[in-house]
KEKE-3310 file (N, C-alpha, C; in steps of 0.2 Angstrom, whole numbers, plus 5000, padded with zeros to 4 digits):
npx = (5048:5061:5061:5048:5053:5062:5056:5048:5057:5065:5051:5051:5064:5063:5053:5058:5066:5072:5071:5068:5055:5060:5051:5058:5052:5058:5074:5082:5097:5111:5124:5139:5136:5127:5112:5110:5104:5101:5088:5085:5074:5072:5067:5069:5079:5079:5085:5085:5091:5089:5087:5088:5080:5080:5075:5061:5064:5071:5072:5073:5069:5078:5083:5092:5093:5077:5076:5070:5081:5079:5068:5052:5043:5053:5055:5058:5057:5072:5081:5091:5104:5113:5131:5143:5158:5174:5176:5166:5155:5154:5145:5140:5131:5122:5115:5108:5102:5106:5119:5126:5133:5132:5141:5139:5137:5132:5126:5123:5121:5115:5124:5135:5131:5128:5123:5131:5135:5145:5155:5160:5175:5183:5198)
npy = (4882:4881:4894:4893:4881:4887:4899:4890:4885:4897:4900:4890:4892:4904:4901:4889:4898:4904:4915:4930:4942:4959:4974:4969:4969:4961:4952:4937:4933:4922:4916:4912:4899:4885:4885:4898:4915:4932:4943:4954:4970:4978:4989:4998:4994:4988:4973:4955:4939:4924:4907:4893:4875:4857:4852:4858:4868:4874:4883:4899:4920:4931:4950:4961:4974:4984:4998:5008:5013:5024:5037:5035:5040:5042:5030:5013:5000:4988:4998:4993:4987:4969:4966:4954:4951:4945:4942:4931:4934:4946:4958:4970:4984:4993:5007:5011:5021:5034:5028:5029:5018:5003:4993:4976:4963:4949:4937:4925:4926:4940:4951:4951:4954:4968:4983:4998:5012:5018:5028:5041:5049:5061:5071)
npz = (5071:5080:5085:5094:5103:5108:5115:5124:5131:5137:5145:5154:5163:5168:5175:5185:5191:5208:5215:5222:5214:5208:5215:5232:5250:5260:5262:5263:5268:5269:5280:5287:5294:5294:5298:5300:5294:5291:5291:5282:5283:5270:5266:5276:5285:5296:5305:5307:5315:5310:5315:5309:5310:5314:5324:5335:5345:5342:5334:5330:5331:5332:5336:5328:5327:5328:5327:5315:5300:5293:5289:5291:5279:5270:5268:5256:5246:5243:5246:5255:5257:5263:5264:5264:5274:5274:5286:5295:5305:5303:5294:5282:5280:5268:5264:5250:5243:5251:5253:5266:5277:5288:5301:5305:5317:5320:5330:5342:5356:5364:5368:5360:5349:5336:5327:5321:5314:5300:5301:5289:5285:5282:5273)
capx = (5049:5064:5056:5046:5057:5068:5052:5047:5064:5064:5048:5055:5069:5059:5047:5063:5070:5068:5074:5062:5054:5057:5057:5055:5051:5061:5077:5086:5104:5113:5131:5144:5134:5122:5108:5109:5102:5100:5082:5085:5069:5077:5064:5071:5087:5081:5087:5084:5094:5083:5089:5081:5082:5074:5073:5057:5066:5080:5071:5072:5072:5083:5084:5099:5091:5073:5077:5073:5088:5075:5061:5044:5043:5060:5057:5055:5060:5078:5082:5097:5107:5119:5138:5148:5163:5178:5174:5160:5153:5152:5143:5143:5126:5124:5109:5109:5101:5110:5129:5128:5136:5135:5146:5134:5139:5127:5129:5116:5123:5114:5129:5137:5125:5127:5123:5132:5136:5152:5156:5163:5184:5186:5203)
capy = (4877:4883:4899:4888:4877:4893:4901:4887:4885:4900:4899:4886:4892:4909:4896:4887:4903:4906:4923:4936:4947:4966:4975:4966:4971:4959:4946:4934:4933:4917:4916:4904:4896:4885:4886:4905:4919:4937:4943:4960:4975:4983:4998:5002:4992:4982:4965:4950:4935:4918:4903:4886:4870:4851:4852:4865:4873:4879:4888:4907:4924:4935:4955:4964:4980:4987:5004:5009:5016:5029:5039:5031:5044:5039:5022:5011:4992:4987:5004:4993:4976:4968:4962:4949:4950:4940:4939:4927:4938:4952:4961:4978:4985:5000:5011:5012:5028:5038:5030:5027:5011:5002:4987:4972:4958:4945:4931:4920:4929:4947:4955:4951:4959:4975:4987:5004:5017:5017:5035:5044:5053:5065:5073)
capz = (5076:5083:5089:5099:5106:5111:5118:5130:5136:5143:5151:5160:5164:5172:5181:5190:5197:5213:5217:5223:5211:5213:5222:5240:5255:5263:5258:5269:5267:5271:5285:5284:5298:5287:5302:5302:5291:5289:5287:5280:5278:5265:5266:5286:5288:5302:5303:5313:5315:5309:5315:5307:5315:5312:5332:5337:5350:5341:5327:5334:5328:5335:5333:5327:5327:5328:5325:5308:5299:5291:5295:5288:5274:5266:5266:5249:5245:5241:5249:5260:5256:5265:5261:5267:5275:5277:5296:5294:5311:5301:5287:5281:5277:5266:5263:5243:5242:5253:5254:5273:5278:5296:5303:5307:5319:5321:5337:5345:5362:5362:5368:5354:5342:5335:5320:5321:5309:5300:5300:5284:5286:5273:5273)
cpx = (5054:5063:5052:5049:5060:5061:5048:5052:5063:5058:5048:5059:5067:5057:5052:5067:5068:5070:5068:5061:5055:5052:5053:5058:5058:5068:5082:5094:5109:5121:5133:5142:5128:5114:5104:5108:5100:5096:5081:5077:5073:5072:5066:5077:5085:5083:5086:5088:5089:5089:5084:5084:5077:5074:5067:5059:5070:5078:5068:5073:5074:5085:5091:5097:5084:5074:5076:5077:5084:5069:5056:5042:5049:5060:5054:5060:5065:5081:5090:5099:5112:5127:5140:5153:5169:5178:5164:5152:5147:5148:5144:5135:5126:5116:5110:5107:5105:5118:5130:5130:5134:5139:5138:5137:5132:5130:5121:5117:5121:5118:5135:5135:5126:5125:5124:5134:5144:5152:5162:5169:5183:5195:5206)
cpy = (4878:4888:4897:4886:4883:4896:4897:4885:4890:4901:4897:4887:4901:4906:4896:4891:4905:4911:4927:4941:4955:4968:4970:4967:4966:4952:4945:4933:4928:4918:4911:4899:4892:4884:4894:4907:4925:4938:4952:4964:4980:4989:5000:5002:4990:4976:4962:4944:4927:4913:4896:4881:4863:4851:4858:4868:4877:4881:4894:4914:4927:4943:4959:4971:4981:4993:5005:5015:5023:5031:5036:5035:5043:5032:5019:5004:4992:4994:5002:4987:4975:4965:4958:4952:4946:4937:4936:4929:4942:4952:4968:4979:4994:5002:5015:5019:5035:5037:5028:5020:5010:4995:4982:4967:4953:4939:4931:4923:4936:4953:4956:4954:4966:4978:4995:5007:5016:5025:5038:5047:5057:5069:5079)
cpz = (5081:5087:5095:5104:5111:5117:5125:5135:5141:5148:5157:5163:5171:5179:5186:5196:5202:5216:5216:5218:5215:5211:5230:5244:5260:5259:5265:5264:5272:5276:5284:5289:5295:5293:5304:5296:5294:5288:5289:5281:5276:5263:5271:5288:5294:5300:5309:5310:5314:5308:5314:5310:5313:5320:5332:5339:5350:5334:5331:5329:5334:5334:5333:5330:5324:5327:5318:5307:5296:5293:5289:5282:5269:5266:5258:5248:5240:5242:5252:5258:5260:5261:5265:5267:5275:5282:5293:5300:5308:5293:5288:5278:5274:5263:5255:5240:5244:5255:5262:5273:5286:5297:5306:5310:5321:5324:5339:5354:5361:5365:5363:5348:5342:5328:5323:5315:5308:5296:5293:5287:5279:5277:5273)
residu = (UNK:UNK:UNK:UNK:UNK:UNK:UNK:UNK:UNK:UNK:UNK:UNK:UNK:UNK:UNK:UNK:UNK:UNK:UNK:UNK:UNK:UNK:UNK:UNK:UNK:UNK:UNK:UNK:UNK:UNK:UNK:UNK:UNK:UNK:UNK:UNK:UNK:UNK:UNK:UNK:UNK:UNK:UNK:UNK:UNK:UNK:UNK:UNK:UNK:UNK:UNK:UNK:UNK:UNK:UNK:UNK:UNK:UNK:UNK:UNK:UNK:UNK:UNK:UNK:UNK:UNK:UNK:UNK:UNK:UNK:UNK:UNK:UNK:UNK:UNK:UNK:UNK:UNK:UNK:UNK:UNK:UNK:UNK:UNK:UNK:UNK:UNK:UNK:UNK:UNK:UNK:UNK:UNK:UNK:UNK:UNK:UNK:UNK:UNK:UNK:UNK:UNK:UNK:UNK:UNK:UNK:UNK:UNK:UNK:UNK:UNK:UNK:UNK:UNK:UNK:UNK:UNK:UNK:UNK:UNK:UNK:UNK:UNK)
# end
């Protein structure tokens, strides 16, 4: 009976999660802005800004970077994730397989917006 009970728990407990199975194509990633989000493709590294809204007018996306970060042969899901910074701006995005990093600034002003590489120093 225990067995049981143990067994249905966690199916429940399965059911309620709501985190994407892997791997996926795409994961949003929340900013200390609670209207804004991060909508990674973690097989290319583009990103786009997705901003939500109970107004219509004021739900947009917004592109950080169209460029993929890899050629279409190297690509594969959860390949990129983002980090959070202390600059609520900023992130850090880093290419899991290969170690590259770039600087992410994300703004509702497209001058403001950037993704560059963050170049390795060796010594």
């Amino acid at each position: 009976m225990l067995t049981l009970v143990f067994v249905f728990s966690a199916q429940f407990l399965i059911a309620q999660s709501n985190e994407i199975p892997e791997p996926a194509n795409f994961k949003l990633y929340p900013t200390e802005n609670m209207y804004n989000f991060l909508k990674l493709d973690t097989r290319d590294g583009t990103i786009i800004l997705v901003q939500w809204s109970l107004e219509g007018d004021t739900r947009f996306e917004y592109p950080l970077n169209l460029i993929p970060l890899v050629a279409e042969s190297e690509r594969s899901a959860n390949r990129f994730a983002l980090y959070a910074t202390q600059n609520s701006w900023t992130f850090i995005l880093l290419d899991q397989k290969s170690g590259s990093t770039w600087q992410v600034q994300w703004s509702t002003n497209a001058s403001d917006r950037l993704v560059v590489p963050i170049n390795y120093m060796s010594n």
